[in-house]
C-alpha positions in Angstrom: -25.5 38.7 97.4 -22.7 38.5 95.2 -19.1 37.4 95.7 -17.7 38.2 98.7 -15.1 40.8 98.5 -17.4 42.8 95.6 -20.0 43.4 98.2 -17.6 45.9 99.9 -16.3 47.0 97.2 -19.1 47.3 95.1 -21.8 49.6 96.3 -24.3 48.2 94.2 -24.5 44.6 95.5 -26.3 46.7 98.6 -28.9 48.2 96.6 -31.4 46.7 94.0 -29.2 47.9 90.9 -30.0 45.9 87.8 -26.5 46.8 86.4 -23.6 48.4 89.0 -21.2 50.3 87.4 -19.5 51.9 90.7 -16.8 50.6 92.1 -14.2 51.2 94.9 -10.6 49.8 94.5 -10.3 49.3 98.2 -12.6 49.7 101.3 -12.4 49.1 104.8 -15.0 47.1 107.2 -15.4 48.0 110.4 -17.8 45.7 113.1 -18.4 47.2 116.7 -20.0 44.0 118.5 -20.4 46.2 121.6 -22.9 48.4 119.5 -23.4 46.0 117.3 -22.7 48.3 114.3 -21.0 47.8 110.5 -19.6 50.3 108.8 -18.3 49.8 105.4 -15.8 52.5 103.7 -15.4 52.5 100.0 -12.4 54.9 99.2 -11.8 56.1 95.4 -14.7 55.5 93.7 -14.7 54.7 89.9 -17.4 54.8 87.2 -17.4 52.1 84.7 -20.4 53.7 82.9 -20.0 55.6 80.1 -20.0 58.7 81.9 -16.4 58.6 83.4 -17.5 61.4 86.2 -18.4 59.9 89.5 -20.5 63.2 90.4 -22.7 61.9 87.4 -22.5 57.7 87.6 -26.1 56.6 87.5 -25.7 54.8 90.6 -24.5 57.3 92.6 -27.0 59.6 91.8 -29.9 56.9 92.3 -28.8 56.0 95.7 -27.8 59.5 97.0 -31.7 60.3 95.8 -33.0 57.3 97.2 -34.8 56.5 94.1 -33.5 52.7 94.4 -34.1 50.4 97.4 -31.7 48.3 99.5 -31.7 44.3 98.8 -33.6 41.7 100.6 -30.1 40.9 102.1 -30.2 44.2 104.1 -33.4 43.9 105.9 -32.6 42.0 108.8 -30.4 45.3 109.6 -31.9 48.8 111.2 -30.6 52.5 110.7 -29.6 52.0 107.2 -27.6 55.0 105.8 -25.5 55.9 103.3 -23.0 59.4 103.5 -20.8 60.6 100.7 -17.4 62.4 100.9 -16.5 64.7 97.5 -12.7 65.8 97.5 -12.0 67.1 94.1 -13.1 64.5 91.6 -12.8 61.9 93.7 -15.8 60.2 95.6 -16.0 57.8 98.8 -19.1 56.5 100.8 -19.8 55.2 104.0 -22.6 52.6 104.7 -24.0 52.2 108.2 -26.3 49.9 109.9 -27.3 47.9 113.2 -27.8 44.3 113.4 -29.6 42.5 116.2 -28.2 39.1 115.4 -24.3 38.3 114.8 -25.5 35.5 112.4 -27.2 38.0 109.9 -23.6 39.5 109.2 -23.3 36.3 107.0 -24.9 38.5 104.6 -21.9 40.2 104.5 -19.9 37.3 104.3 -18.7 37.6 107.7 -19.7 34.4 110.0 -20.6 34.4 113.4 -19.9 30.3 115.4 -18.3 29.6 118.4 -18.7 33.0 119.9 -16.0 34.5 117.3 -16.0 36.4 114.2 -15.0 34.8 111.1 -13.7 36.1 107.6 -12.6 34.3 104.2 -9.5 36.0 103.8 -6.4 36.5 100.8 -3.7 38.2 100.4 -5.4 41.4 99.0 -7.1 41.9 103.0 -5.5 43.0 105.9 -6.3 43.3 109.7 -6.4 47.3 110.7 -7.8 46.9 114.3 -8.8 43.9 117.1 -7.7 40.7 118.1 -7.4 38.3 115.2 -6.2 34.6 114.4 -5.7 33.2 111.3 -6.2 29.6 110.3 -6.1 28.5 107.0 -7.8 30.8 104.8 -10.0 31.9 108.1 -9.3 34.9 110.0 -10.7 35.0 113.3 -11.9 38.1 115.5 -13.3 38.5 119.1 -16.2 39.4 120.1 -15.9 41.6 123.3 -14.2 44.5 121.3 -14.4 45.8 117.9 -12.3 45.2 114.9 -11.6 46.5 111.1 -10.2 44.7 108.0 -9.7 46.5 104.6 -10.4 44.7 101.3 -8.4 45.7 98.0 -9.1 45.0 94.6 -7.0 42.0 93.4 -4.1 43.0 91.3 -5.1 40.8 88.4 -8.6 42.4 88.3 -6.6 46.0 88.6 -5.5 45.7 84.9 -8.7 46.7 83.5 -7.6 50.3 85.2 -5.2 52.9 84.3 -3.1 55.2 86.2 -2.5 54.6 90.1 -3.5 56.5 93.1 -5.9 59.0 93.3 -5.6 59.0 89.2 -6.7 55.7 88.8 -9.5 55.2 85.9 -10.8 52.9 84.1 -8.9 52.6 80.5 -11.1 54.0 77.8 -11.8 50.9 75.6 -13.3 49.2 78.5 -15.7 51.8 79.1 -19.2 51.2 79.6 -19.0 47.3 79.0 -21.1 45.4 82.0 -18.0 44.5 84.0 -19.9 43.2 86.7 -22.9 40.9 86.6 -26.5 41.8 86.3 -28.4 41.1 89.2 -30.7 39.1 86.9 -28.8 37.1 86.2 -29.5 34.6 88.8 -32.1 33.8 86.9 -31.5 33.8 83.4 -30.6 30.8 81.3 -32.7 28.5 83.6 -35.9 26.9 82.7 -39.2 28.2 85.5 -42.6 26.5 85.7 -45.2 27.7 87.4 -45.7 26.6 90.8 -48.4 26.5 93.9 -47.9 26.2 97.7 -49.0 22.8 98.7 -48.9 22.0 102.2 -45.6 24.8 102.7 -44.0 23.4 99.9 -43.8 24.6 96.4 -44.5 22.0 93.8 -44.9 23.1 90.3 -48.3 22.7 88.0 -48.3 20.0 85.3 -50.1 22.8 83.5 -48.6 25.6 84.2 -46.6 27.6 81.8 -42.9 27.8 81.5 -40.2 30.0 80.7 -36.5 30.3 80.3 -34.3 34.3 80.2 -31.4 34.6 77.5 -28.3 34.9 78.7 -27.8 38.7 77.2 -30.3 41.0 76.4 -33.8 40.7 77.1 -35.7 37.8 74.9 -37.1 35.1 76.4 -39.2 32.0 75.5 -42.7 31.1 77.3 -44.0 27.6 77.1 -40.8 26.7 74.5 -41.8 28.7 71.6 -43.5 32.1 72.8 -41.8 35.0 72.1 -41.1 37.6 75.0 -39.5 40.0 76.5 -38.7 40.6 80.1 -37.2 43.7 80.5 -35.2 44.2 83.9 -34.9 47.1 85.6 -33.8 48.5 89.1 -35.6 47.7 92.3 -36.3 44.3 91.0 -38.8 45.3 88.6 -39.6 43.1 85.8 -42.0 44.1 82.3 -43.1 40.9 80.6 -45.1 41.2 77.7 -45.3 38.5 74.8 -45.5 38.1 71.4 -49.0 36.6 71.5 -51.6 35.9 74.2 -51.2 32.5 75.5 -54.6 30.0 75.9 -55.2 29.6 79.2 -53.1 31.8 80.8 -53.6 35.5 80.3 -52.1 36.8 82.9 -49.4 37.5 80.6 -50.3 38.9 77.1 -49.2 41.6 74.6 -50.2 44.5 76.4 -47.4 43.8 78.9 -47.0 43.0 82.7 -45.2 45.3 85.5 -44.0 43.0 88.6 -41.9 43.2 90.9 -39.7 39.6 91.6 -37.7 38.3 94.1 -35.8 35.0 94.0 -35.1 32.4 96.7 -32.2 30.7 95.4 -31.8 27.9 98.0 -35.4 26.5 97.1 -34.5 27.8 93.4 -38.6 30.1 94.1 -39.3 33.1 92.1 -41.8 35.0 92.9 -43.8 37.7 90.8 -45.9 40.5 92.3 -48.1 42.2 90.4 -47.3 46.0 90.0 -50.1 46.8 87.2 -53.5 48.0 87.7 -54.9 44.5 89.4 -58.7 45.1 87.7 -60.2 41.9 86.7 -57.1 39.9 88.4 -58.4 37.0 90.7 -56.5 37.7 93.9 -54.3 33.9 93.2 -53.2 35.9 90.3 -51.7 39.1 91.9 -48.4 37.1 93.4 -47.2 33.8 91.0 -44.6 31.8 92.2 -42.0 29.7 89.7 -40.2 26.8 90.8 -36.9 26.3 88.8 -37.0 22.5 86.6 -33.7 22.6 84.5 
């Protein structure tokens, strides 16, 4: 997931949102290791779409439909919900789940060692509720009763809004800009061969073809000097279709792919599987994996 503090403030680093555009100026985190139960509060919610009304952000209105999924990060947790609160024109949520493990919370950026909670912290966090100790930049919680901590919006990244309070907004001229990263972006600008599982390790094919994602947009090269486009959408879908078909490997082609991908960045692994019609595919070809060389 992404950066710490946006993953509670951002509702979209918990669902498979190409681009997030709602966000919460503050939100507060509660953990109930007795029930073994997070809760995350996002209070204020503001669109950074071009549509300035919450009640009609895109990403409220995928979620609240379920039409997009929750992120690989999430599955370890069960009894996933998300509720909404309206007052006015103003929006909250409130995410729920149940771990089994206290190490899967690291998800969330909060650690589990030494039978205690652990938390980066700043100066833009507070303690609400529980015993806590701070060291360092490290606060500490117990684990025999349940705490809360609420996470604000640094005041340097505040000056892209407007107003204060319940009339904060986003200032007009920033409007629909992507002010938070893509979730492809973990994989663009780098350079993927194809690779094979050899004895539970992926190794990539001298053969195999290559490719590398612009930075912006969606224009890519295959094998240095093909032409394509992969086109990124939500739920981790990807379209590639080339320029022109590619000796040897027509898997890919003009017609276009559908896939769905998933990256392992750790082992720097992407893996493709195929969404299309799979007549004619060999059964290898239905999930291809990418190992990344640059």
């Amino acid at each position: 997931m992404i950066e710490i503090k946006l993953i509670f403030l951002l509702i979209g680093s918990f669902f498979m949102l190409e681009q997030p555009s709602l966000f919460a100026p503050k939100a507060v985190v509660t953990v109930d290791p007795i029930k073994k139960t997070v809760q995350i509060d996002q209070i204020g919610m503001i669109s950074t779409d071009m549509e300035s009304d919450v009640l009609k952000n895109p990403d409220y209105l995928k979620i609240k439909d379920k039409e997009v999924k929750w992120v690989a990060e999430t599955d370890a947790f069960s009894n996933k919900e998300v509720s909404w609160s309206v007052e006015g024109n103003k929006l909250s949520s409130s995410i729920r789940m149940n771990y089994t493990d206290e190490h899967d919370l690291w998800a969330m950026g909060i650690f589990y060692e030494e039978n205690k909670f652990s938390i980066i912290t700043d100066q833009n966090m507070k303690v609400l509720k529980g015993k806590s100790k701070q060291e360092g930049d490290h606060l500490h919680f117990e684990v025999n009763e349940p705490f809360s901590f609420e996470v604000n919006m640094d005041p340097k990244g505040m000056e892209i809004f407007e107003g204060n309070g319940a009339d904060l907004r986003l200032k007009e001229n920033l409007r629909g800009f992507p002010l938070f990263g893509k979730k492809s972006n973990e994989i663009r600008e780098q350079t993927f061969q194809r690779a094979e599982i050899i004895n539970e390790v992926f190794e990539t094919m001298d053969a195999g073809p290559s490719f590398s994602v612009n930075r912006v947009g969606n224009k890519a090269l295959v094998n240095g000097d093909v032409e394509a486009e992969f086109d990124f959408k939500d739920n981790n879908i990807l379209r590639i279709k080339l320029s022109k078909d590619i000796p040897n490997f027509l898997i890919w082609g003009i017609s276009g792919k559908l896939y769905r991908y998933s990256f392992d960045c750790a082992h720097r692994v992407l893996t493709l599987n195929q969404l299309d019609d799979p007549k004619g595919l060999n059964k290898k070809d239905m999930v291809l994996y990418f190992k990344g060389i640059e």
